[in-house]
C-alpha positions as CSV (number, residue, x, y, z in Angstrom):
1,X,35.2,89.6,-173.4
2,X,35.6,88.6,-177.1
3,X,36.0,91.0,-180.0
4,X,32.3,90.7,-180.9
5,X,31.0,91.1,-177.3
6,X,29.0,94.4,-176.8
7,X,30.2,96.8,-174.4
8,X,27.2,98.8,-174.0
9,X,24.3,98.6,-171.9
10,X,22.4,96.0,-173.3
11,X,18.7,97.1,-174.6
12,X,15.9,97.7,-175.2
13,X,16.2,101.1,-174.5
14,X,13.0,103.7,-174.1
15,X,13.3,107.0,-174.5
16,X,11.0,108.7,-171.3
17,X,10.0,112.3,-172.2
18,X,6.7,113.3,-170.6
19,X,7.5,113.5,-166.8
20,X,7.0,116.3,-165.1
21,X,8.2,117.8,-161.9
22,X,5.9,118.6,-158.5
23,X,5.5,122.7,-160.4
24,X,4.9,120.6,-163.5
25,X,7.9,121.6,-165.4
26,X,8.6,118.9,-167.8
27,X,12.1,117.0,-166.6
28,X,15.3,116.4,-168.7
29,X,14.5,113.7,-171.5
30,X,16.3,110.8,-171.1
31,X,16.7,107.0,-172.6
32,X,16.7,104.6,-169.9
33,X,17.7,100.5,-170.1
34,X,16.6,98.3,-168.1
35,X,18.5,97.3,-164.9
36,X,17.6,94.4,-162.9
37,X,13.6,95.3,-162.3
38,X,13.9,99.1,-162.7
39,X,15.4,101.1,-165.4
40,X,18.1,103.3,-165.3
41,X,19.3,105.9,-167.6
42,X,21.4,105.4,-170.5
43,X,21.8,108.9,-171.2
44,X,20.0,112.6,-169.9
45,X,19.6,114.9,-172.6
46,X,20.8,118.7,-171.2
47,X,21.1,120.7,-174.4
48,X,19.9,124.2,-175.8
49,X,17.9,122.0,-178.5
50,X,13.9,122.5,-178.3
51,X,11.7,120.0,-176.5
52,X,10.7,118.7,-180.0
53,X,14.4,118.2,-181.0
54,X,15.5,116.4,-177.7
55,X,12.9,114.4,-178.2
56,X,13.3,113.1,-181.7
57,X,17.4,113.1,-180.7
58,X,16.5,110.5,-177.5
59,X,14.4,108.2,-180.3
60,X,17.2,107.6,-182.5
61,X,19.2,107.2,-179.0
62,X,16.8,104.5,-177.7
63,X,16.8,102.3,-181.2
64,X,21.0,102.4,-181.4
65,X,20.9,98.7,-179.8
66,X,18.1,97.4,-182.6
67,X,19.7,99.3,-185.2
68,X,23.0,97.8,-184.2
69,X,21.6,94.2,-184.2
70,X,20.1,94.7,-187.7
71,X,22.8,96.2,-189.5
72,X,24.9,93.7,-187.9
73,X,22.9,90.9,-189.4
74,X,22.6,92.6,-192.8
75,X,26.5,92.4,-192.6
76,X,26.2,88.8,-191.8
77,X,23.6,88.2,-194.6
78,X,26.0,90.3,-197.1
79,X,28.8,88.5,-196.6
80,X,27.0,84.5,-197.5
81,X,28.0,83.5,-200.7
82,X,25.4,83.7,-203.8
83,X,26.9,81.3,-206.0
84,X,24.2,80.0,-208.6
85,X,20.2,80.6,-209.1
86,X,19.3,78.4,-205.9
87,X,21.7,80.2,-203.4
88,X,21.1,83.7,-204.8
89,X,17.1,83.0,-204.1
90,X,18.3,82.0,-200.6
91,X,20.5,85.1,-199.9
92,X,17.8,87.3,-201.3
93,X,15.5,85.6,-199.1
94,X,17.6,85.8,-196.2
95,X,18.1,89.1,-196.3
96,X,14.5,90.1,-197.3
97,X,13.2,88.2,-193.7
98,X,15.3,91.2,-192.1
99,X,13.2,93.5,-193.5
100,X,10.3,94.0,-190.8
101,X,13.6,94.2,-187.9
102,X,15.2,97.2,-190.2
103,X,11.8,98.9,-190.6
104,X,10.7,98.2,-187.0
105,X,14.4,99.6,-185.7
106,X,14.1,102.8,-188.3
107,X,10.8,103.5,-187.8
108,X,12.0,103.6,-183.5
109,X,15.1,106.1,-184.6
110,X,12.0,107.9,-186.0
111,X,9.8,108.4,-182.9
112,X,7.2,106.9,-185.5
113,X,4.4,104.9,-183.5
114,X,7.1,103.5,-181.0
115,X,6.2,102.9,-177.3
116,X,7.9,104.7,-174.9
117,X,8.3,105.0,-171.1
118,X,5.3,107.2,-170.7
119,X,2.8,106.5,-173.0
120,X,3.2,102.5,-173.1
C-alpha cells in the first residue's frame, strides 16, 4: 500500500437512521458502506446525545470519504502553479469546477437534502 493509498473503508457511506425494532423502538443510528452487495456498518452511534444530534453527527460521518476526496483535490489544485494571466484563469478555473463536489460533500456533512438508507 503506497503513502497515498486510503486505509478506510472505501465510500459512499449512508447514514441509516429510521429503523425500527419489532416494539418499534427506533435502533442505534449508524453509517454503513457498502460491502460486496450488502452494506455493512462503518460505525454505530451509542451515545447519551439526542436522536437529533446522533443524527446530524452520523451525516457529517457518512460524507468523511467525499469530503476527503474534495479537499484532497483542492490541495492538488492549490498546489499548480499560476504563473501569468493565462495560467491564473486556468487555476481559477480549475478549482472553481470543484465547486459543485465541495457543496455537494458539505451540504451531505449537513444532513441537507442528502439520500440516506431509509428514505432513498
Amino acid at each position: 500500500m503506497t503513502h497515498d493509498e486510503a486505509k478506510h473503508t472505501s465510500g459512499p457511506w449512508i447514514e441509516n437512521t429510521g429503523e425500527k425494532y419489532e416494539d418499534g423502538t427506533p435502533t442505534p443510528i449508524r453509517v454503513d458502506a457498502p460491502m460486496d452487495s450488502t452494506p455493512g456498518p462503518v460505525c454505530n452511534l451509542y451515545t447519551n446525545f439526542s436522536r437529533e444530534q446522533n443524527e446530524a453527527n452520523a451525516h457529517l460521518i457518512a460524507a468523511a470519504p467525499e469530503l476527503l476526496e474534495v479537499c484532497k483535490a483542492l490541495l492538488e489544485a492549490s498546489q499548480e502553479p499560476a504563473i501569468g494571466p493565462a495560467l491564473c484563469e486556468a487555476y481559477i478555473e480549475g478549482i472553481m469546477e470543484l465547486t459543485p463536489q465541495l457543496q455537494s460533500a458539505i451540504a451531505k456533512a449537513k444532513g441537507n437534502g442528502m439520500p440516506n438508507e431509509n428514505n432513498g
